[in-house]
C-alpha positions in Angstrom: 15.9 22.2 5.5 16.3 24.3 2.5 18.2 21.0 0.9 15.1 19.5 1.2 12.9 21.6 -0.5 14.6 21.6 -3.7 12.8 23.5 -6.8 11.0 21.7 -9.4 13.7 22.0 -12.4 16.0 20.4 -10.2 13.6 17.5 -9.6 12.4 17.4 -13.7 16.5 17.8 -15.0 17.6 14.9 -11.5 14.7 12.2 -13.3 14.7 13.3 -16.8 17.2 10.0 -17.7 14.6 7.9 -15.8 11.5 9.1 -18.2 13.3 8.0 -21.1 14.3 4.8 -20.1 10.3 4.6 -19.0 9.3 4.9 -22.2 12.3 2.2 -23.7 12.2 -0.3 -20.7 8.3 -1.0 -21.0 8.9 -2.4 -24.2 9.8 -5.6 -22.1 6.8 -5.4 -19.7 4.1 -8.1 -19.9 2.0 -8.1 -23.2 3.5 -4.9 -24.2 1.4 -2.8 -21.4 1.6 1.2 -23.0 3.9 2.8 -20.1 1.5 6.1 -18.3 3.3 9.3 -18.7 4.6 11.2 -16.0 1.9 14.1 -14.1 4.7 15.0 -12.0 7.5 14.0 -9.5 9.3 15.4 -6.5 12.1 14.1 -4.0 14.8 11.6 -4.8 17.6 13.9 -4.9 19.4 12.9 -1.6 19.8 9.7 0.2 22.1 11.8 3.0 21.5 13.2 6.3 20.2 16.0 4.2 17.2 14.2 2.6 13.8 13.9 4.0 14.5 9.8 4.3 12.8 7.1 3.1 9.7 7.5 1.8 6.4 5.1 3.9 3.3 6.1 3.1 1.2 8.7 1.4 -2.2 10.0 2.3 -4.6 12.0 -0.2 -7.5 14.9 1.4 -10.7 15.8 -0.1 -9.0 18.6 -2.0 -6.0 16.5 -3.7 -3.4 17.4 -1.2 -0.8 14.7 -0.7 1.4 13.8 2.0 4.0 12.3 3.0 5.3 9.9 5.4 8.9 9.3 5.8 12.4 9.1 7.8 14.9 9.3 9.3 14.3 13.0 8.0 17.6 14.9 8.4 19.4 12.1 9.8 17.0 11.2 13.2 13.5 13.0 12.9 10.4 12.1 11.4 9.3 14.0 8.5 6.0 14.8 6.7 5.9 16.5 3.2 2.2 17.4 1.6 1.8 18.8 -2.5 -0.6 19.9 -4.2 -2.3 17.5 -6.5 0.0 19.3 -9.1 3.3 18.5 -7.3 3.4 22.4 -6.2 5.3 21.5 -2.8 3.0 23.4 0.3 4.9 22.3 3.4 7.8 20.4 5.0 7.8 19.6 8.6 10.0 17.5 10.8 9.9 16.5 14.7 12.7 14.9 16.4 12.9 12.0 18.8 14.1 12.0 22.7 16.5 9.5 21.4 17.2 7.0 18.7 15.8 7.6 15.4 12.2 7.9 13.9 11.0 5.4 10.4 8.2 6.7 9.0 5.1 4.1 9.1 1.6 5.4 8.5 -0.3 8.7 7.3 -3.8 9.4 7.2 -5.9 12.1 6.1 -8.8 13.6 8.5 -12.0 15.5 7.0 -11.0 18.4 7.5 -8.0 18.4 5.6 -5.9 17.5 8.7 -2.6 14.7 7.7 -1.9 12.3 10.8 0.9 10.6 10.8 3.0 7.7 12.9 6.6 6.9 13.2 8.6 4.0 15.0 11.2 5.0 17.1 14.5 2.6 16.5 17.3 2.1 18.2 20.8 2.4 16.4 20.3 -1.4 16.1 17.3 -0.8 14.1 14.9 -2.5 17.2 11.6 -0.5 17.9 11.5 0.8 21.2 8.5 3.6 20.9 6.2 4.8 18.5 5.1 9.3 18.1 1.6 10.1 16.8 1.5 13.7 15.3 -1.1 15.8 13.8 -0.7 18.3 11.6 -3.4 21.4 10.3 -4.0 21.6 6.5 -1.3 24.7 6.8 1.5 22.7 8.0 0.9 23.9 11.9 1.8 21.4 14.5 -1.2 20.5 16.2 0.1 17.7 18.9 2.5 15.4 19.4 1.9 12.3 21.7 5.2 9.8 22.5 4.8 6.4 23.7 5.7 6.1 27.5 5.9 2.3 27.6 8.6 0.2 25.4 6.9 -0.8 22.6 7.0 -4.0 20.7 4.5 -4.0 18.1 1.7 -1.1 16.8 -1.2 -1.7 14.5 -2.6 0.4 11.6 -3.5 3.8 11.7 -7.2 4.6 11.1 -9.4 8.1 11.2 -12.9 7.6 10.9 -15.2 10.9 9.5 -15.1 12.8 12.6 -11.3 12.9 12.6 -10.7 10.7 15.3 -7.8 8.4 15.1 -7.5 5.1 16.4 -3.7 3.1 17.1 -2.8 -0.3 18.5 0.2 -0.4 20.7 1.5 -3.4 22.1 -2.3 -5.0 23.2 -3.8 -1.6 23.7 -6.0 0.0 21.8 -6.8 3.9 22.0 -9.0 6.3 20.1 -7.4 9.8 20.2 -9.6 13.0 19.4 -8.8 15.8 17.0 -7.5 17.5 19.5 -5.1 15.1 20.9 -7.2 13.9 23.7 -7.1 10.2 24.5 -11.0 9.1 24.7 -10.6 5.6 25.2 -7.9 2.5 25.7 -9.1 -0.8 25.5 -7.0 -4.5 25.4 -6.9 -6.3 22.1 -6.5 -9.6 21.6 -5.4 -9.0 18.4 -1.7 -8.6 17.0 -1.0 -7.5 13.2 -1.8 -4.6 11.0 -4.9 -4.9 9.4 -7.4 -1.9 11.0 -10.6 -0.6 9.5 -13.9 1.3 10.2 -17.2 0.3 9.2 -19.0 2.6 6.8 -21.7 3.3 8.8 -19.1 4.1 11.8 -20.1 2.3 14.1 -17.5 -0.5 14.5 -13.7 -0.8 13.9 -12.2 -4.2 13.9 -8.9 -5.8 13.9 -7.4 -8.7 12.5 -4.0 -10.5 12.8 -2.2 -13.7 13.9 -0.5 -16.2 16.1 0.1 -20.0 16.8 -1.4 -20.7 13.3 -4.7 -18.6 14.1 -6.1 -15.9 12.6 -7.5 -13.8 15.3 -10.3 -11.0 14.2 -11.7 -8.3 16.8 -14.8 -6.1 16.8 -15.0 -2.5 19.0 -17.7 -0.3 19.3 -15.8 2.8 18.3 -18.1 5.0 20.5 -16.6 2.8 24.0 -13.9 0.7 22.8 -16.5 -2.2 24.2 -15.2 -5.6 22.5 -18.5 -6.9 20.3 -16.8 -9.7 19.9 -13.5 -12.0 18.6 -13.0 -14.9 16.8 -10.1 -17.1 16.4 -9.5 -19.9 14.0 -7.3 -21.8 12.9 -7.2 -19.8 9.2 -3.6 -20.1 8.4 -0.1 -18.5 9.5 -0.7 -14.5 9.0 -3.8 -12.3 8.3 -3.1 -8.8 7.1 -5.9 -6.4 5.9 -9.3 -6.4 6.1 -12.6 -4.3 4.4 -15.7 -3.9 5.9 -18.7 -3.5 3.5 -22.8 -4.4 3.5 -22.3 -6.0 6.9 -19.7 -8.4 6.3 -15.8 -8.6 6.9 -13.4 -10.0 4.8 -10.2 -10.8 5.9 -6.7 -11.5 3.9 -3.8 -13.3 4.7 -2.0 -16.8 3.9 -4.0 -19.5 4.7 -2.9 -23.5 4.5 -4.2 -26.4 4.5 -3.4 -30.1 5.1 -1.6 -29.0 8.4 0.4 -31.6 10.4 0.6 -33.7 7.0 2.8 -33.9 4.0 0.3 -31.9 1.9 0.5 -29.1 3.6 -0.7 -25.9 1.1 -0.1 -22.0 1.1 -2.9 -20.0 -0.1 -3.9 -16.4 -0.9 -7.2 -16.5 1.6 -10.3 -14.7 1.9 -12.7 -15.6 5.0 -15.9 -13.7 5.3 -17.3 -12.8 8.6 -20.9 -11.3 9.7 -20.2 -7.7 10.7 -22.7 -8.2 13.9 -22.2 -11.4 15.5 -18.2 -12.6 13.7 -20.0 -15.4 12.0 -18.1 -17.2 9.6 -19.5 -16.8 6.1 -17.3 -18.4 3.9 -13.4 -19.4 3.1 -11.6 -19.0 -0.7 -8.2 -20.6 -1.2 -6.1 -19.4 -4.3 -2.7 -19.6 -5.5 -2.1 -19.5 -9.7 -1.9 -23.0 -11.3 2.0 -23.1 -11.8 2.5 -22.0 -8.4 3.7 -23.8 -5.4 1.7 -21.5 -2.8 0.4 -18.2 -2.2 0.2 -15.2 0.1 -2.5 -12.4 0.7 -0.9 -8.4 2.0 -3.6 -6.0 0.9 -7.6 -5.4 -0.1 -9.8 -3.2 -1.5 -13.2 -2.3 -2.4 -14.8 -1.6 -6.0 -17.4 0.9 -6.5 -19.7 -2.5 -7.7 -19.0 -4.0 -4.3 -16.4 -7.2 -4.9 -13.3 -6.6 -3.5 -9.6 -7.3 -4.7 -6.5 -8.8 -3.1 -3.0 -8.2 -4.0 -0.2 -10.4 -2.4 2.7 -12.8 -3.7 2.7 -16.2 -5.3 5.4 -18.7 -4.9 6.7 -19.3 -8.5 10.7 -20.0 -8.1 10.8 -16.8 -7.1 8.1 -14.4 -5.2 6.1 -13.1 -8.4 2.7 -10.5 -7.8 -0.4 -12.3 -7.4 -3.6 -10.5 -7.4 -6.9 -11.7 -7.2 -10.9 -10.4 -7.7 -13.2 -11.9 -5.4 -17.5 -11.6 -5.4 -18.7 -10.9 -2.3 -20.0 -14.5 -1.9 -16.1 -15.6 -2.4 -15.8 -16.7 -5.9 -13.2 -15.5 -8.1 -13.6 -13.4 -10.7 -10.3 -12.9 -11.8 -7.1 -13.5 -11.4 -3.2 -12.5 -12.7 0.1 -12.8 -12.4 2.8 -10.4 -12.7 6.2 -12.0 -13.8 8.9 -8.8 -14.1 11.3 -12.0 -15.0 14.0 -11.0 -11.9 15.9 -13.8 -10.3 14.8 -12.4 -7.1 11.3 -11.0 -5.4 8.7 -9.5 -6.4 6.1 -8.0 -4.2 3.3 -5.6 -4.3 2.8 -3.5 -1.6 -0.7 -1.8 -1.9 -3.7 -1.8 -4.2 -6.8 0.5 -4.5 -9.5 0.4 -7.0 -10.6 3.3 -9.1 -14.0 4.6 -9.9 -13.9 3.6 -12.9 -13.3 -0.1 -11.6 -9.5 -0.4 -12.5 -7.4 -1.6 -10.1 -4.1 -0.8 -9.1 -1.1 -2.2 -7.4 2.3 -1.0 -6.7 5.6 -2.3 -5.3 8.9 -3.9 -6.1 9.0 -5.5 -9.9 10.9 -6.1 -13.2 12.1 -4.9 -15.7 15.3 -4.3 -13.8 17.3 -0.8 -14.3 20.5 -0.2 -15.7 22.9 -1.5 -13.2 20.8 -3.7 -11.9 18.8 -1.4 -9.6 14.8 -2.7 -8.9 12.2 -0.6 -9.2 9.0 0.6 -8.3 6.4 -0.5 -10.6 2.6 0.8 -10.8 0.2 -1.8 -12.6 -3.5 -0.9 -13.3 -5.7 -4.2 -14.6 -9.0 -3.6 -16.2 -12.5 -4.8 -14.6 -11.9 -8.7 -16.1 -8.1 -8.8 -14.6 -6.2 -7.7 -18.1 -3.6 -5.9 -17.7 -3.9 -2.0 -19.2 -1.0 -0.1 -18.4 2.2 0.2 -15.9 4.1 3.4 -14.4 7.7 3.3 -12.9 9.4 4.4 -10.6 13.1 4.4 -10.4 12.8 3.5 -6.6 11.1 0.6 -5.3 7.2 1.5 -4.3 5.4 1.2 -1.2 2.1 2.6 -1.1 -0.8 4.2 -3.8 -2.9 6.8 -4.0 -6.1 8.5 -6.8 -6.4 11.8 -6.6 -9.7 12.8 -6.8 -8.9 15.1 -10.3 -7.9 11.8 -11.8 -4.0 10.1 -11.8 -2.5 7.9 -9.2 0.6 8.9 -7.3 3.0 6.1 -5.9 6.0 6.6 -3.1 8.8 5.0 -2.2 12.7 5.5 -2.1 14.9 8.5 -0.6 14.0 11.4 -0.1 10.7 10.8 0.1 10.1 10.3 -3.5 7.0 10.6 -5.2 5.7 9.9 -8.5 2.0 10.7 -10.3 0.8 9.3 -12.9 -1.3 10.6 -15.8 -4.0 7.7 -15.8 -6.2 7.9 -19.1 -10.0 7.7 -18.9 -10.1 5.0 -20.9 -7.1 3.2 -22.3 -8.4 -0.2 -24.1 -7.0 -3.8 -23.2 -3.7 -4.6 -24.1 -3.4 -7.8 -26.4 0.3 -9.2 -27.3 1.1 -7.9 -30.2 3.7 -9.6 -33.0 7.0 -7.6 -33.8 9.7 -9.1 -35.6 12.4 -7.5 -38.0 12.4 -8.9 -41.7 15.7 -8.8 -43.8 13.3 -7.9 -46.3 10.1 -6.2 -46.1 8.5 -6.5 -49.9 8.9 -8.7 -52.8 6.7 -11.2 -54.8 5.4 -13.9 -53.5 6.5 -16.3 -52.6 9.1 -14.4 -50.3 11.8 -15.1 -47.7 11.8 -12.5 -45.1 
C-alpha cells in the first residue's frame, strides 16, 4: 500500500520529461492550439502488482474532491483513490474479490460528499462473470459492499440522483440501492447498453441501448421502478448516452441509413424523444464531409441548453468527431480532430463548462517518443474552434471541472491523473505562418 501512495516530488521529478515535451510536442497540434499548463498530477509510477491499476473513471463532489476508479489494484482488488482539488492525496482504499480479479468501471459522487463506485469482476481469461458496488464516506470509511450473486453478462451505467440513491443495470434488472446499501427496488429492463440518466426534476431515469438494429429507450419512475414506457426503432446499430433536459431526451449513437441496400450510411445520430409519453421528436444524421461514416459515444449539456456529442468519424482511420446540436436538432457546429496517427483515434468523454467551452478527452496524436499514444484533452470554444489541448502521457478515459476552475483527465497505470490549469478566457486560435528565412533584412527587393 505504501507503494501506492507515493509523495508528490516523486510524482513532479517521474513526469517532469513529459511537461517539457508538452510544451514542444503541441507545436504540431492542430492550428497551433497553446498547450494548458499543468495544475497538478499524481499516479503513473507503477504499472506492477504494486500500482493501484488502471485508471476508469473519475468523479468530482461539491467540494472539489476527486476520485478515482481503477484496477486490478495490487494485482486482484478494486481500488478507489480521492484528492483534493489540489492533488493533496486524502485516501486510498482497496477491496478484494471472492475470486478472479476486479477492472474498475464507474464512480460517482453522492451529495453528501459520498464516492460510489463499480467494478467488473473477470476471470483470468478476462470474461466478466460478476460485478461489486461499494460505497465509500467522504473520509475514506467503507460504508457497504454489495457482490452480484448471479453470473453476470452485461451491467449498465452507474447513476446517483440528489438524494444519494444509486441506480445499476445488471444483466435485465434494474435496482435502485439507498445510501445505506439497502436495495429499494428491482425492476426488468428491456434495455441493454450503457447510456443511464436522471431527469432534473427527479422524477424519471431512463435507459437507452441496442439490438437487432434497434435502438431501444426506457422510462422508470425512479420512486417505483414502474416502466412509463419504451420505445424501439429501428435508429441504427448502437445507442450510447443520453441527457434529459426541458422534457425531452436525446439519445446518441450510430445511426444508418439506406439499410438492406448498397447505400447503406453510418452516422453520428441524435433522436429526440418527449420526456412524458417517448414521442419521437426529431432525428439528425452527421458525419464530416470527407468522411465515409460516423459514430456517436458521449453527450452533454451547455449552460444555454443545446447539447454536444463527441464520437468518431471514419476518415482512413478513426479520427474525433464532435458535434453541437440545438435542441430542435440542428447543427451548430461541428469539428474534426486529425492527431495525423496511422491508427485510431477516439474520444472517450466530453462535458461542457460554464463558461460554454466544451471538452473532450481520449486517445489522439501527436504521438510520443517511441511511438507511445497519448491522452489528449481538447477544449473548443462556443462556435466549435478549437482553443487549447492538455496531454497526458497515457491514453485518457474520462473528464472532470472542478468547481474552483481546471479540468482533470484519467487514464493509464496507476491510476493516473492529470489537472489542467484552464484560463478564463483564452482567445480563438487562428493558424498562424512560421517559416525560417536564410535571410531576415535587406533591401528590397529581397530573397529570403
Amino acid at each position: 500500500m505504501n507503494k501506492i501512495m507515493n509523495s508528490k516530488m516523486k510524482q513532479i521529478i517521474a513526469n517532469g520529461f513529459f511537461l517539457v515535451f508538452c510544451v514542444i510536442g503541441s507545436a504540431t497540434a492542430a492550428f497551433m492550439a497553446p498547450a494548458l499548463p499543468v495544475l497538478w498530477t499524481a499516479g503513473g509510477l507503477s504499472a506492477g502488482n504494486d500500482s493501484a491499476g488502471q485508471a476508469a473513471r473519475m468523479a468530482v463532489d461539491t467540494a472539489g474532491n476527486v476520485a478515482i476508479v481503477s484496477g486490478p489494484a495490487l494485482a486482484r482488488g478494486l481500488g478507489v483513490t480521492s484528492y483534493t482539488s489540489a492533488g493533496v492525496l486524502r485516501w486510498q482504499k482497496v477491496v478484494n474479490p471472492v475470486s478472479g480479479t476486479f477492472a474498475g468501471v464507474w464512480i460517482e459522487a453522492a451529495p453528501n460528499g459520498d464516492f460510489v463506485a463499480v467494478g467488473a469482476n473477470v476471470s483470468s481469461s478476462g470474461n466478466l462473470f460478476g460485478v461489486t458496488i461499494v460505497r465509500y464516506a467522504s473520509d475514506g470509511t467503507l460504508l457497504w459492499r454489495i457482490d452480484s450473486t448471479e453470473l453476470i453478462l452485461a451491467f449498465g451505467r452507474l447513476v446517483v440522483d440528489s438524494q444519494g440513491n444509486a441506480y445499476l443495470s445488471q444483466n435485465s434488472t434494474l435496482s435502485k440501492y439507498s445510501p445505506a446499501g439497502t436495495v429499494l427496488w428491482s425492476t426488468t429492463i428491456s434495455t441493454f447498453g450503457t447510456g443511464a440518466a436522471i431527469s432534473p426534476d427527479g422524477a424519471d431515469l431512463i435507459l437507452t441501448g441496442a439490438s437487432g438494429g434497434n435502438w431501444r429507450t426506457q422510462a422508470f419512475d425512479t420512486a417505483t421502478g414502474i416502466s412509463r414506457w419504451l420505445v424501439v426503432a429501428p435508429e441504427g446499430i448502437s445507442a450510447t448516452d443520453l441527457i434529459i433536459d426541458n422534457g425531452r431526451v436525446f439519445v446518441t449513437g450510430q445511426g444508418y441509413t439506406g439499410a438492406g441496400t448498397p447505400q447503406l450510411t453510418y452516422f453520428l445520430t441524435v433522436v429526440a424523444y418527449d420526456q412524458a409519453t417517448g414521442a419521437r421528436l426529431w432525428r439528425t444524421d452527421k458525419k464530416p464531409a470527407d468522411g465515409t461514416g460516423a459514430a456517436g459515444l458521449l453527450m452533454a449539456k451547455a449552460p444555454d441548453g443545446s447539447i454536444v456529442v463527441t464520437g468518431q468519424a471514419v476518415r482512413g482511420f478513426l479520427d474525433w468527431y464532435t458535434v453541437a446540436f440545438e435542441t430542435d436538432g440542428t447543427v451548430r457546429w461541428e469539428a474534426v480532430r486529425d492527431g495525423r496517427l496511422n491508427t485510431d483515434e477516439i474520444p472517450r468523454s466530453v462535458i461542457v463548462l460554464a463558461n460554454g467551452t466544451t471538452v473532450a478527452t481520449g486517445t489522439g496524436g501527436p504521438a510520443l517518443p517511441g511511438g507511445f499514444i497519448q491522452g489528449i484533452t481538447a477544449g473548443y470554444s462556443a462556435n466549435g474552434t478549437l482553443l487549447w489541448e492538455g496531454f497526458s502521457r497515457l491514453a485518457t478515459t474520462w473528464v472532470r471541472a472542478l468547481p474552483g476552475g481546471g479540468v482533470c483527465s484519467v487514464g493509464g497505470y496507476d491510476a493516473l491523473i492529470t489537472c489542467f490549469d484552464v484560463p478564463g478566457g483564452l482567445p480563438p486560435t487562428e493558424p498562424v505562418a512560421n517559416f525560417p528565412a536564410t535571410a531576415t533584412t535587406g533591401t528590397a527587393p529581397a530573397t529570403a
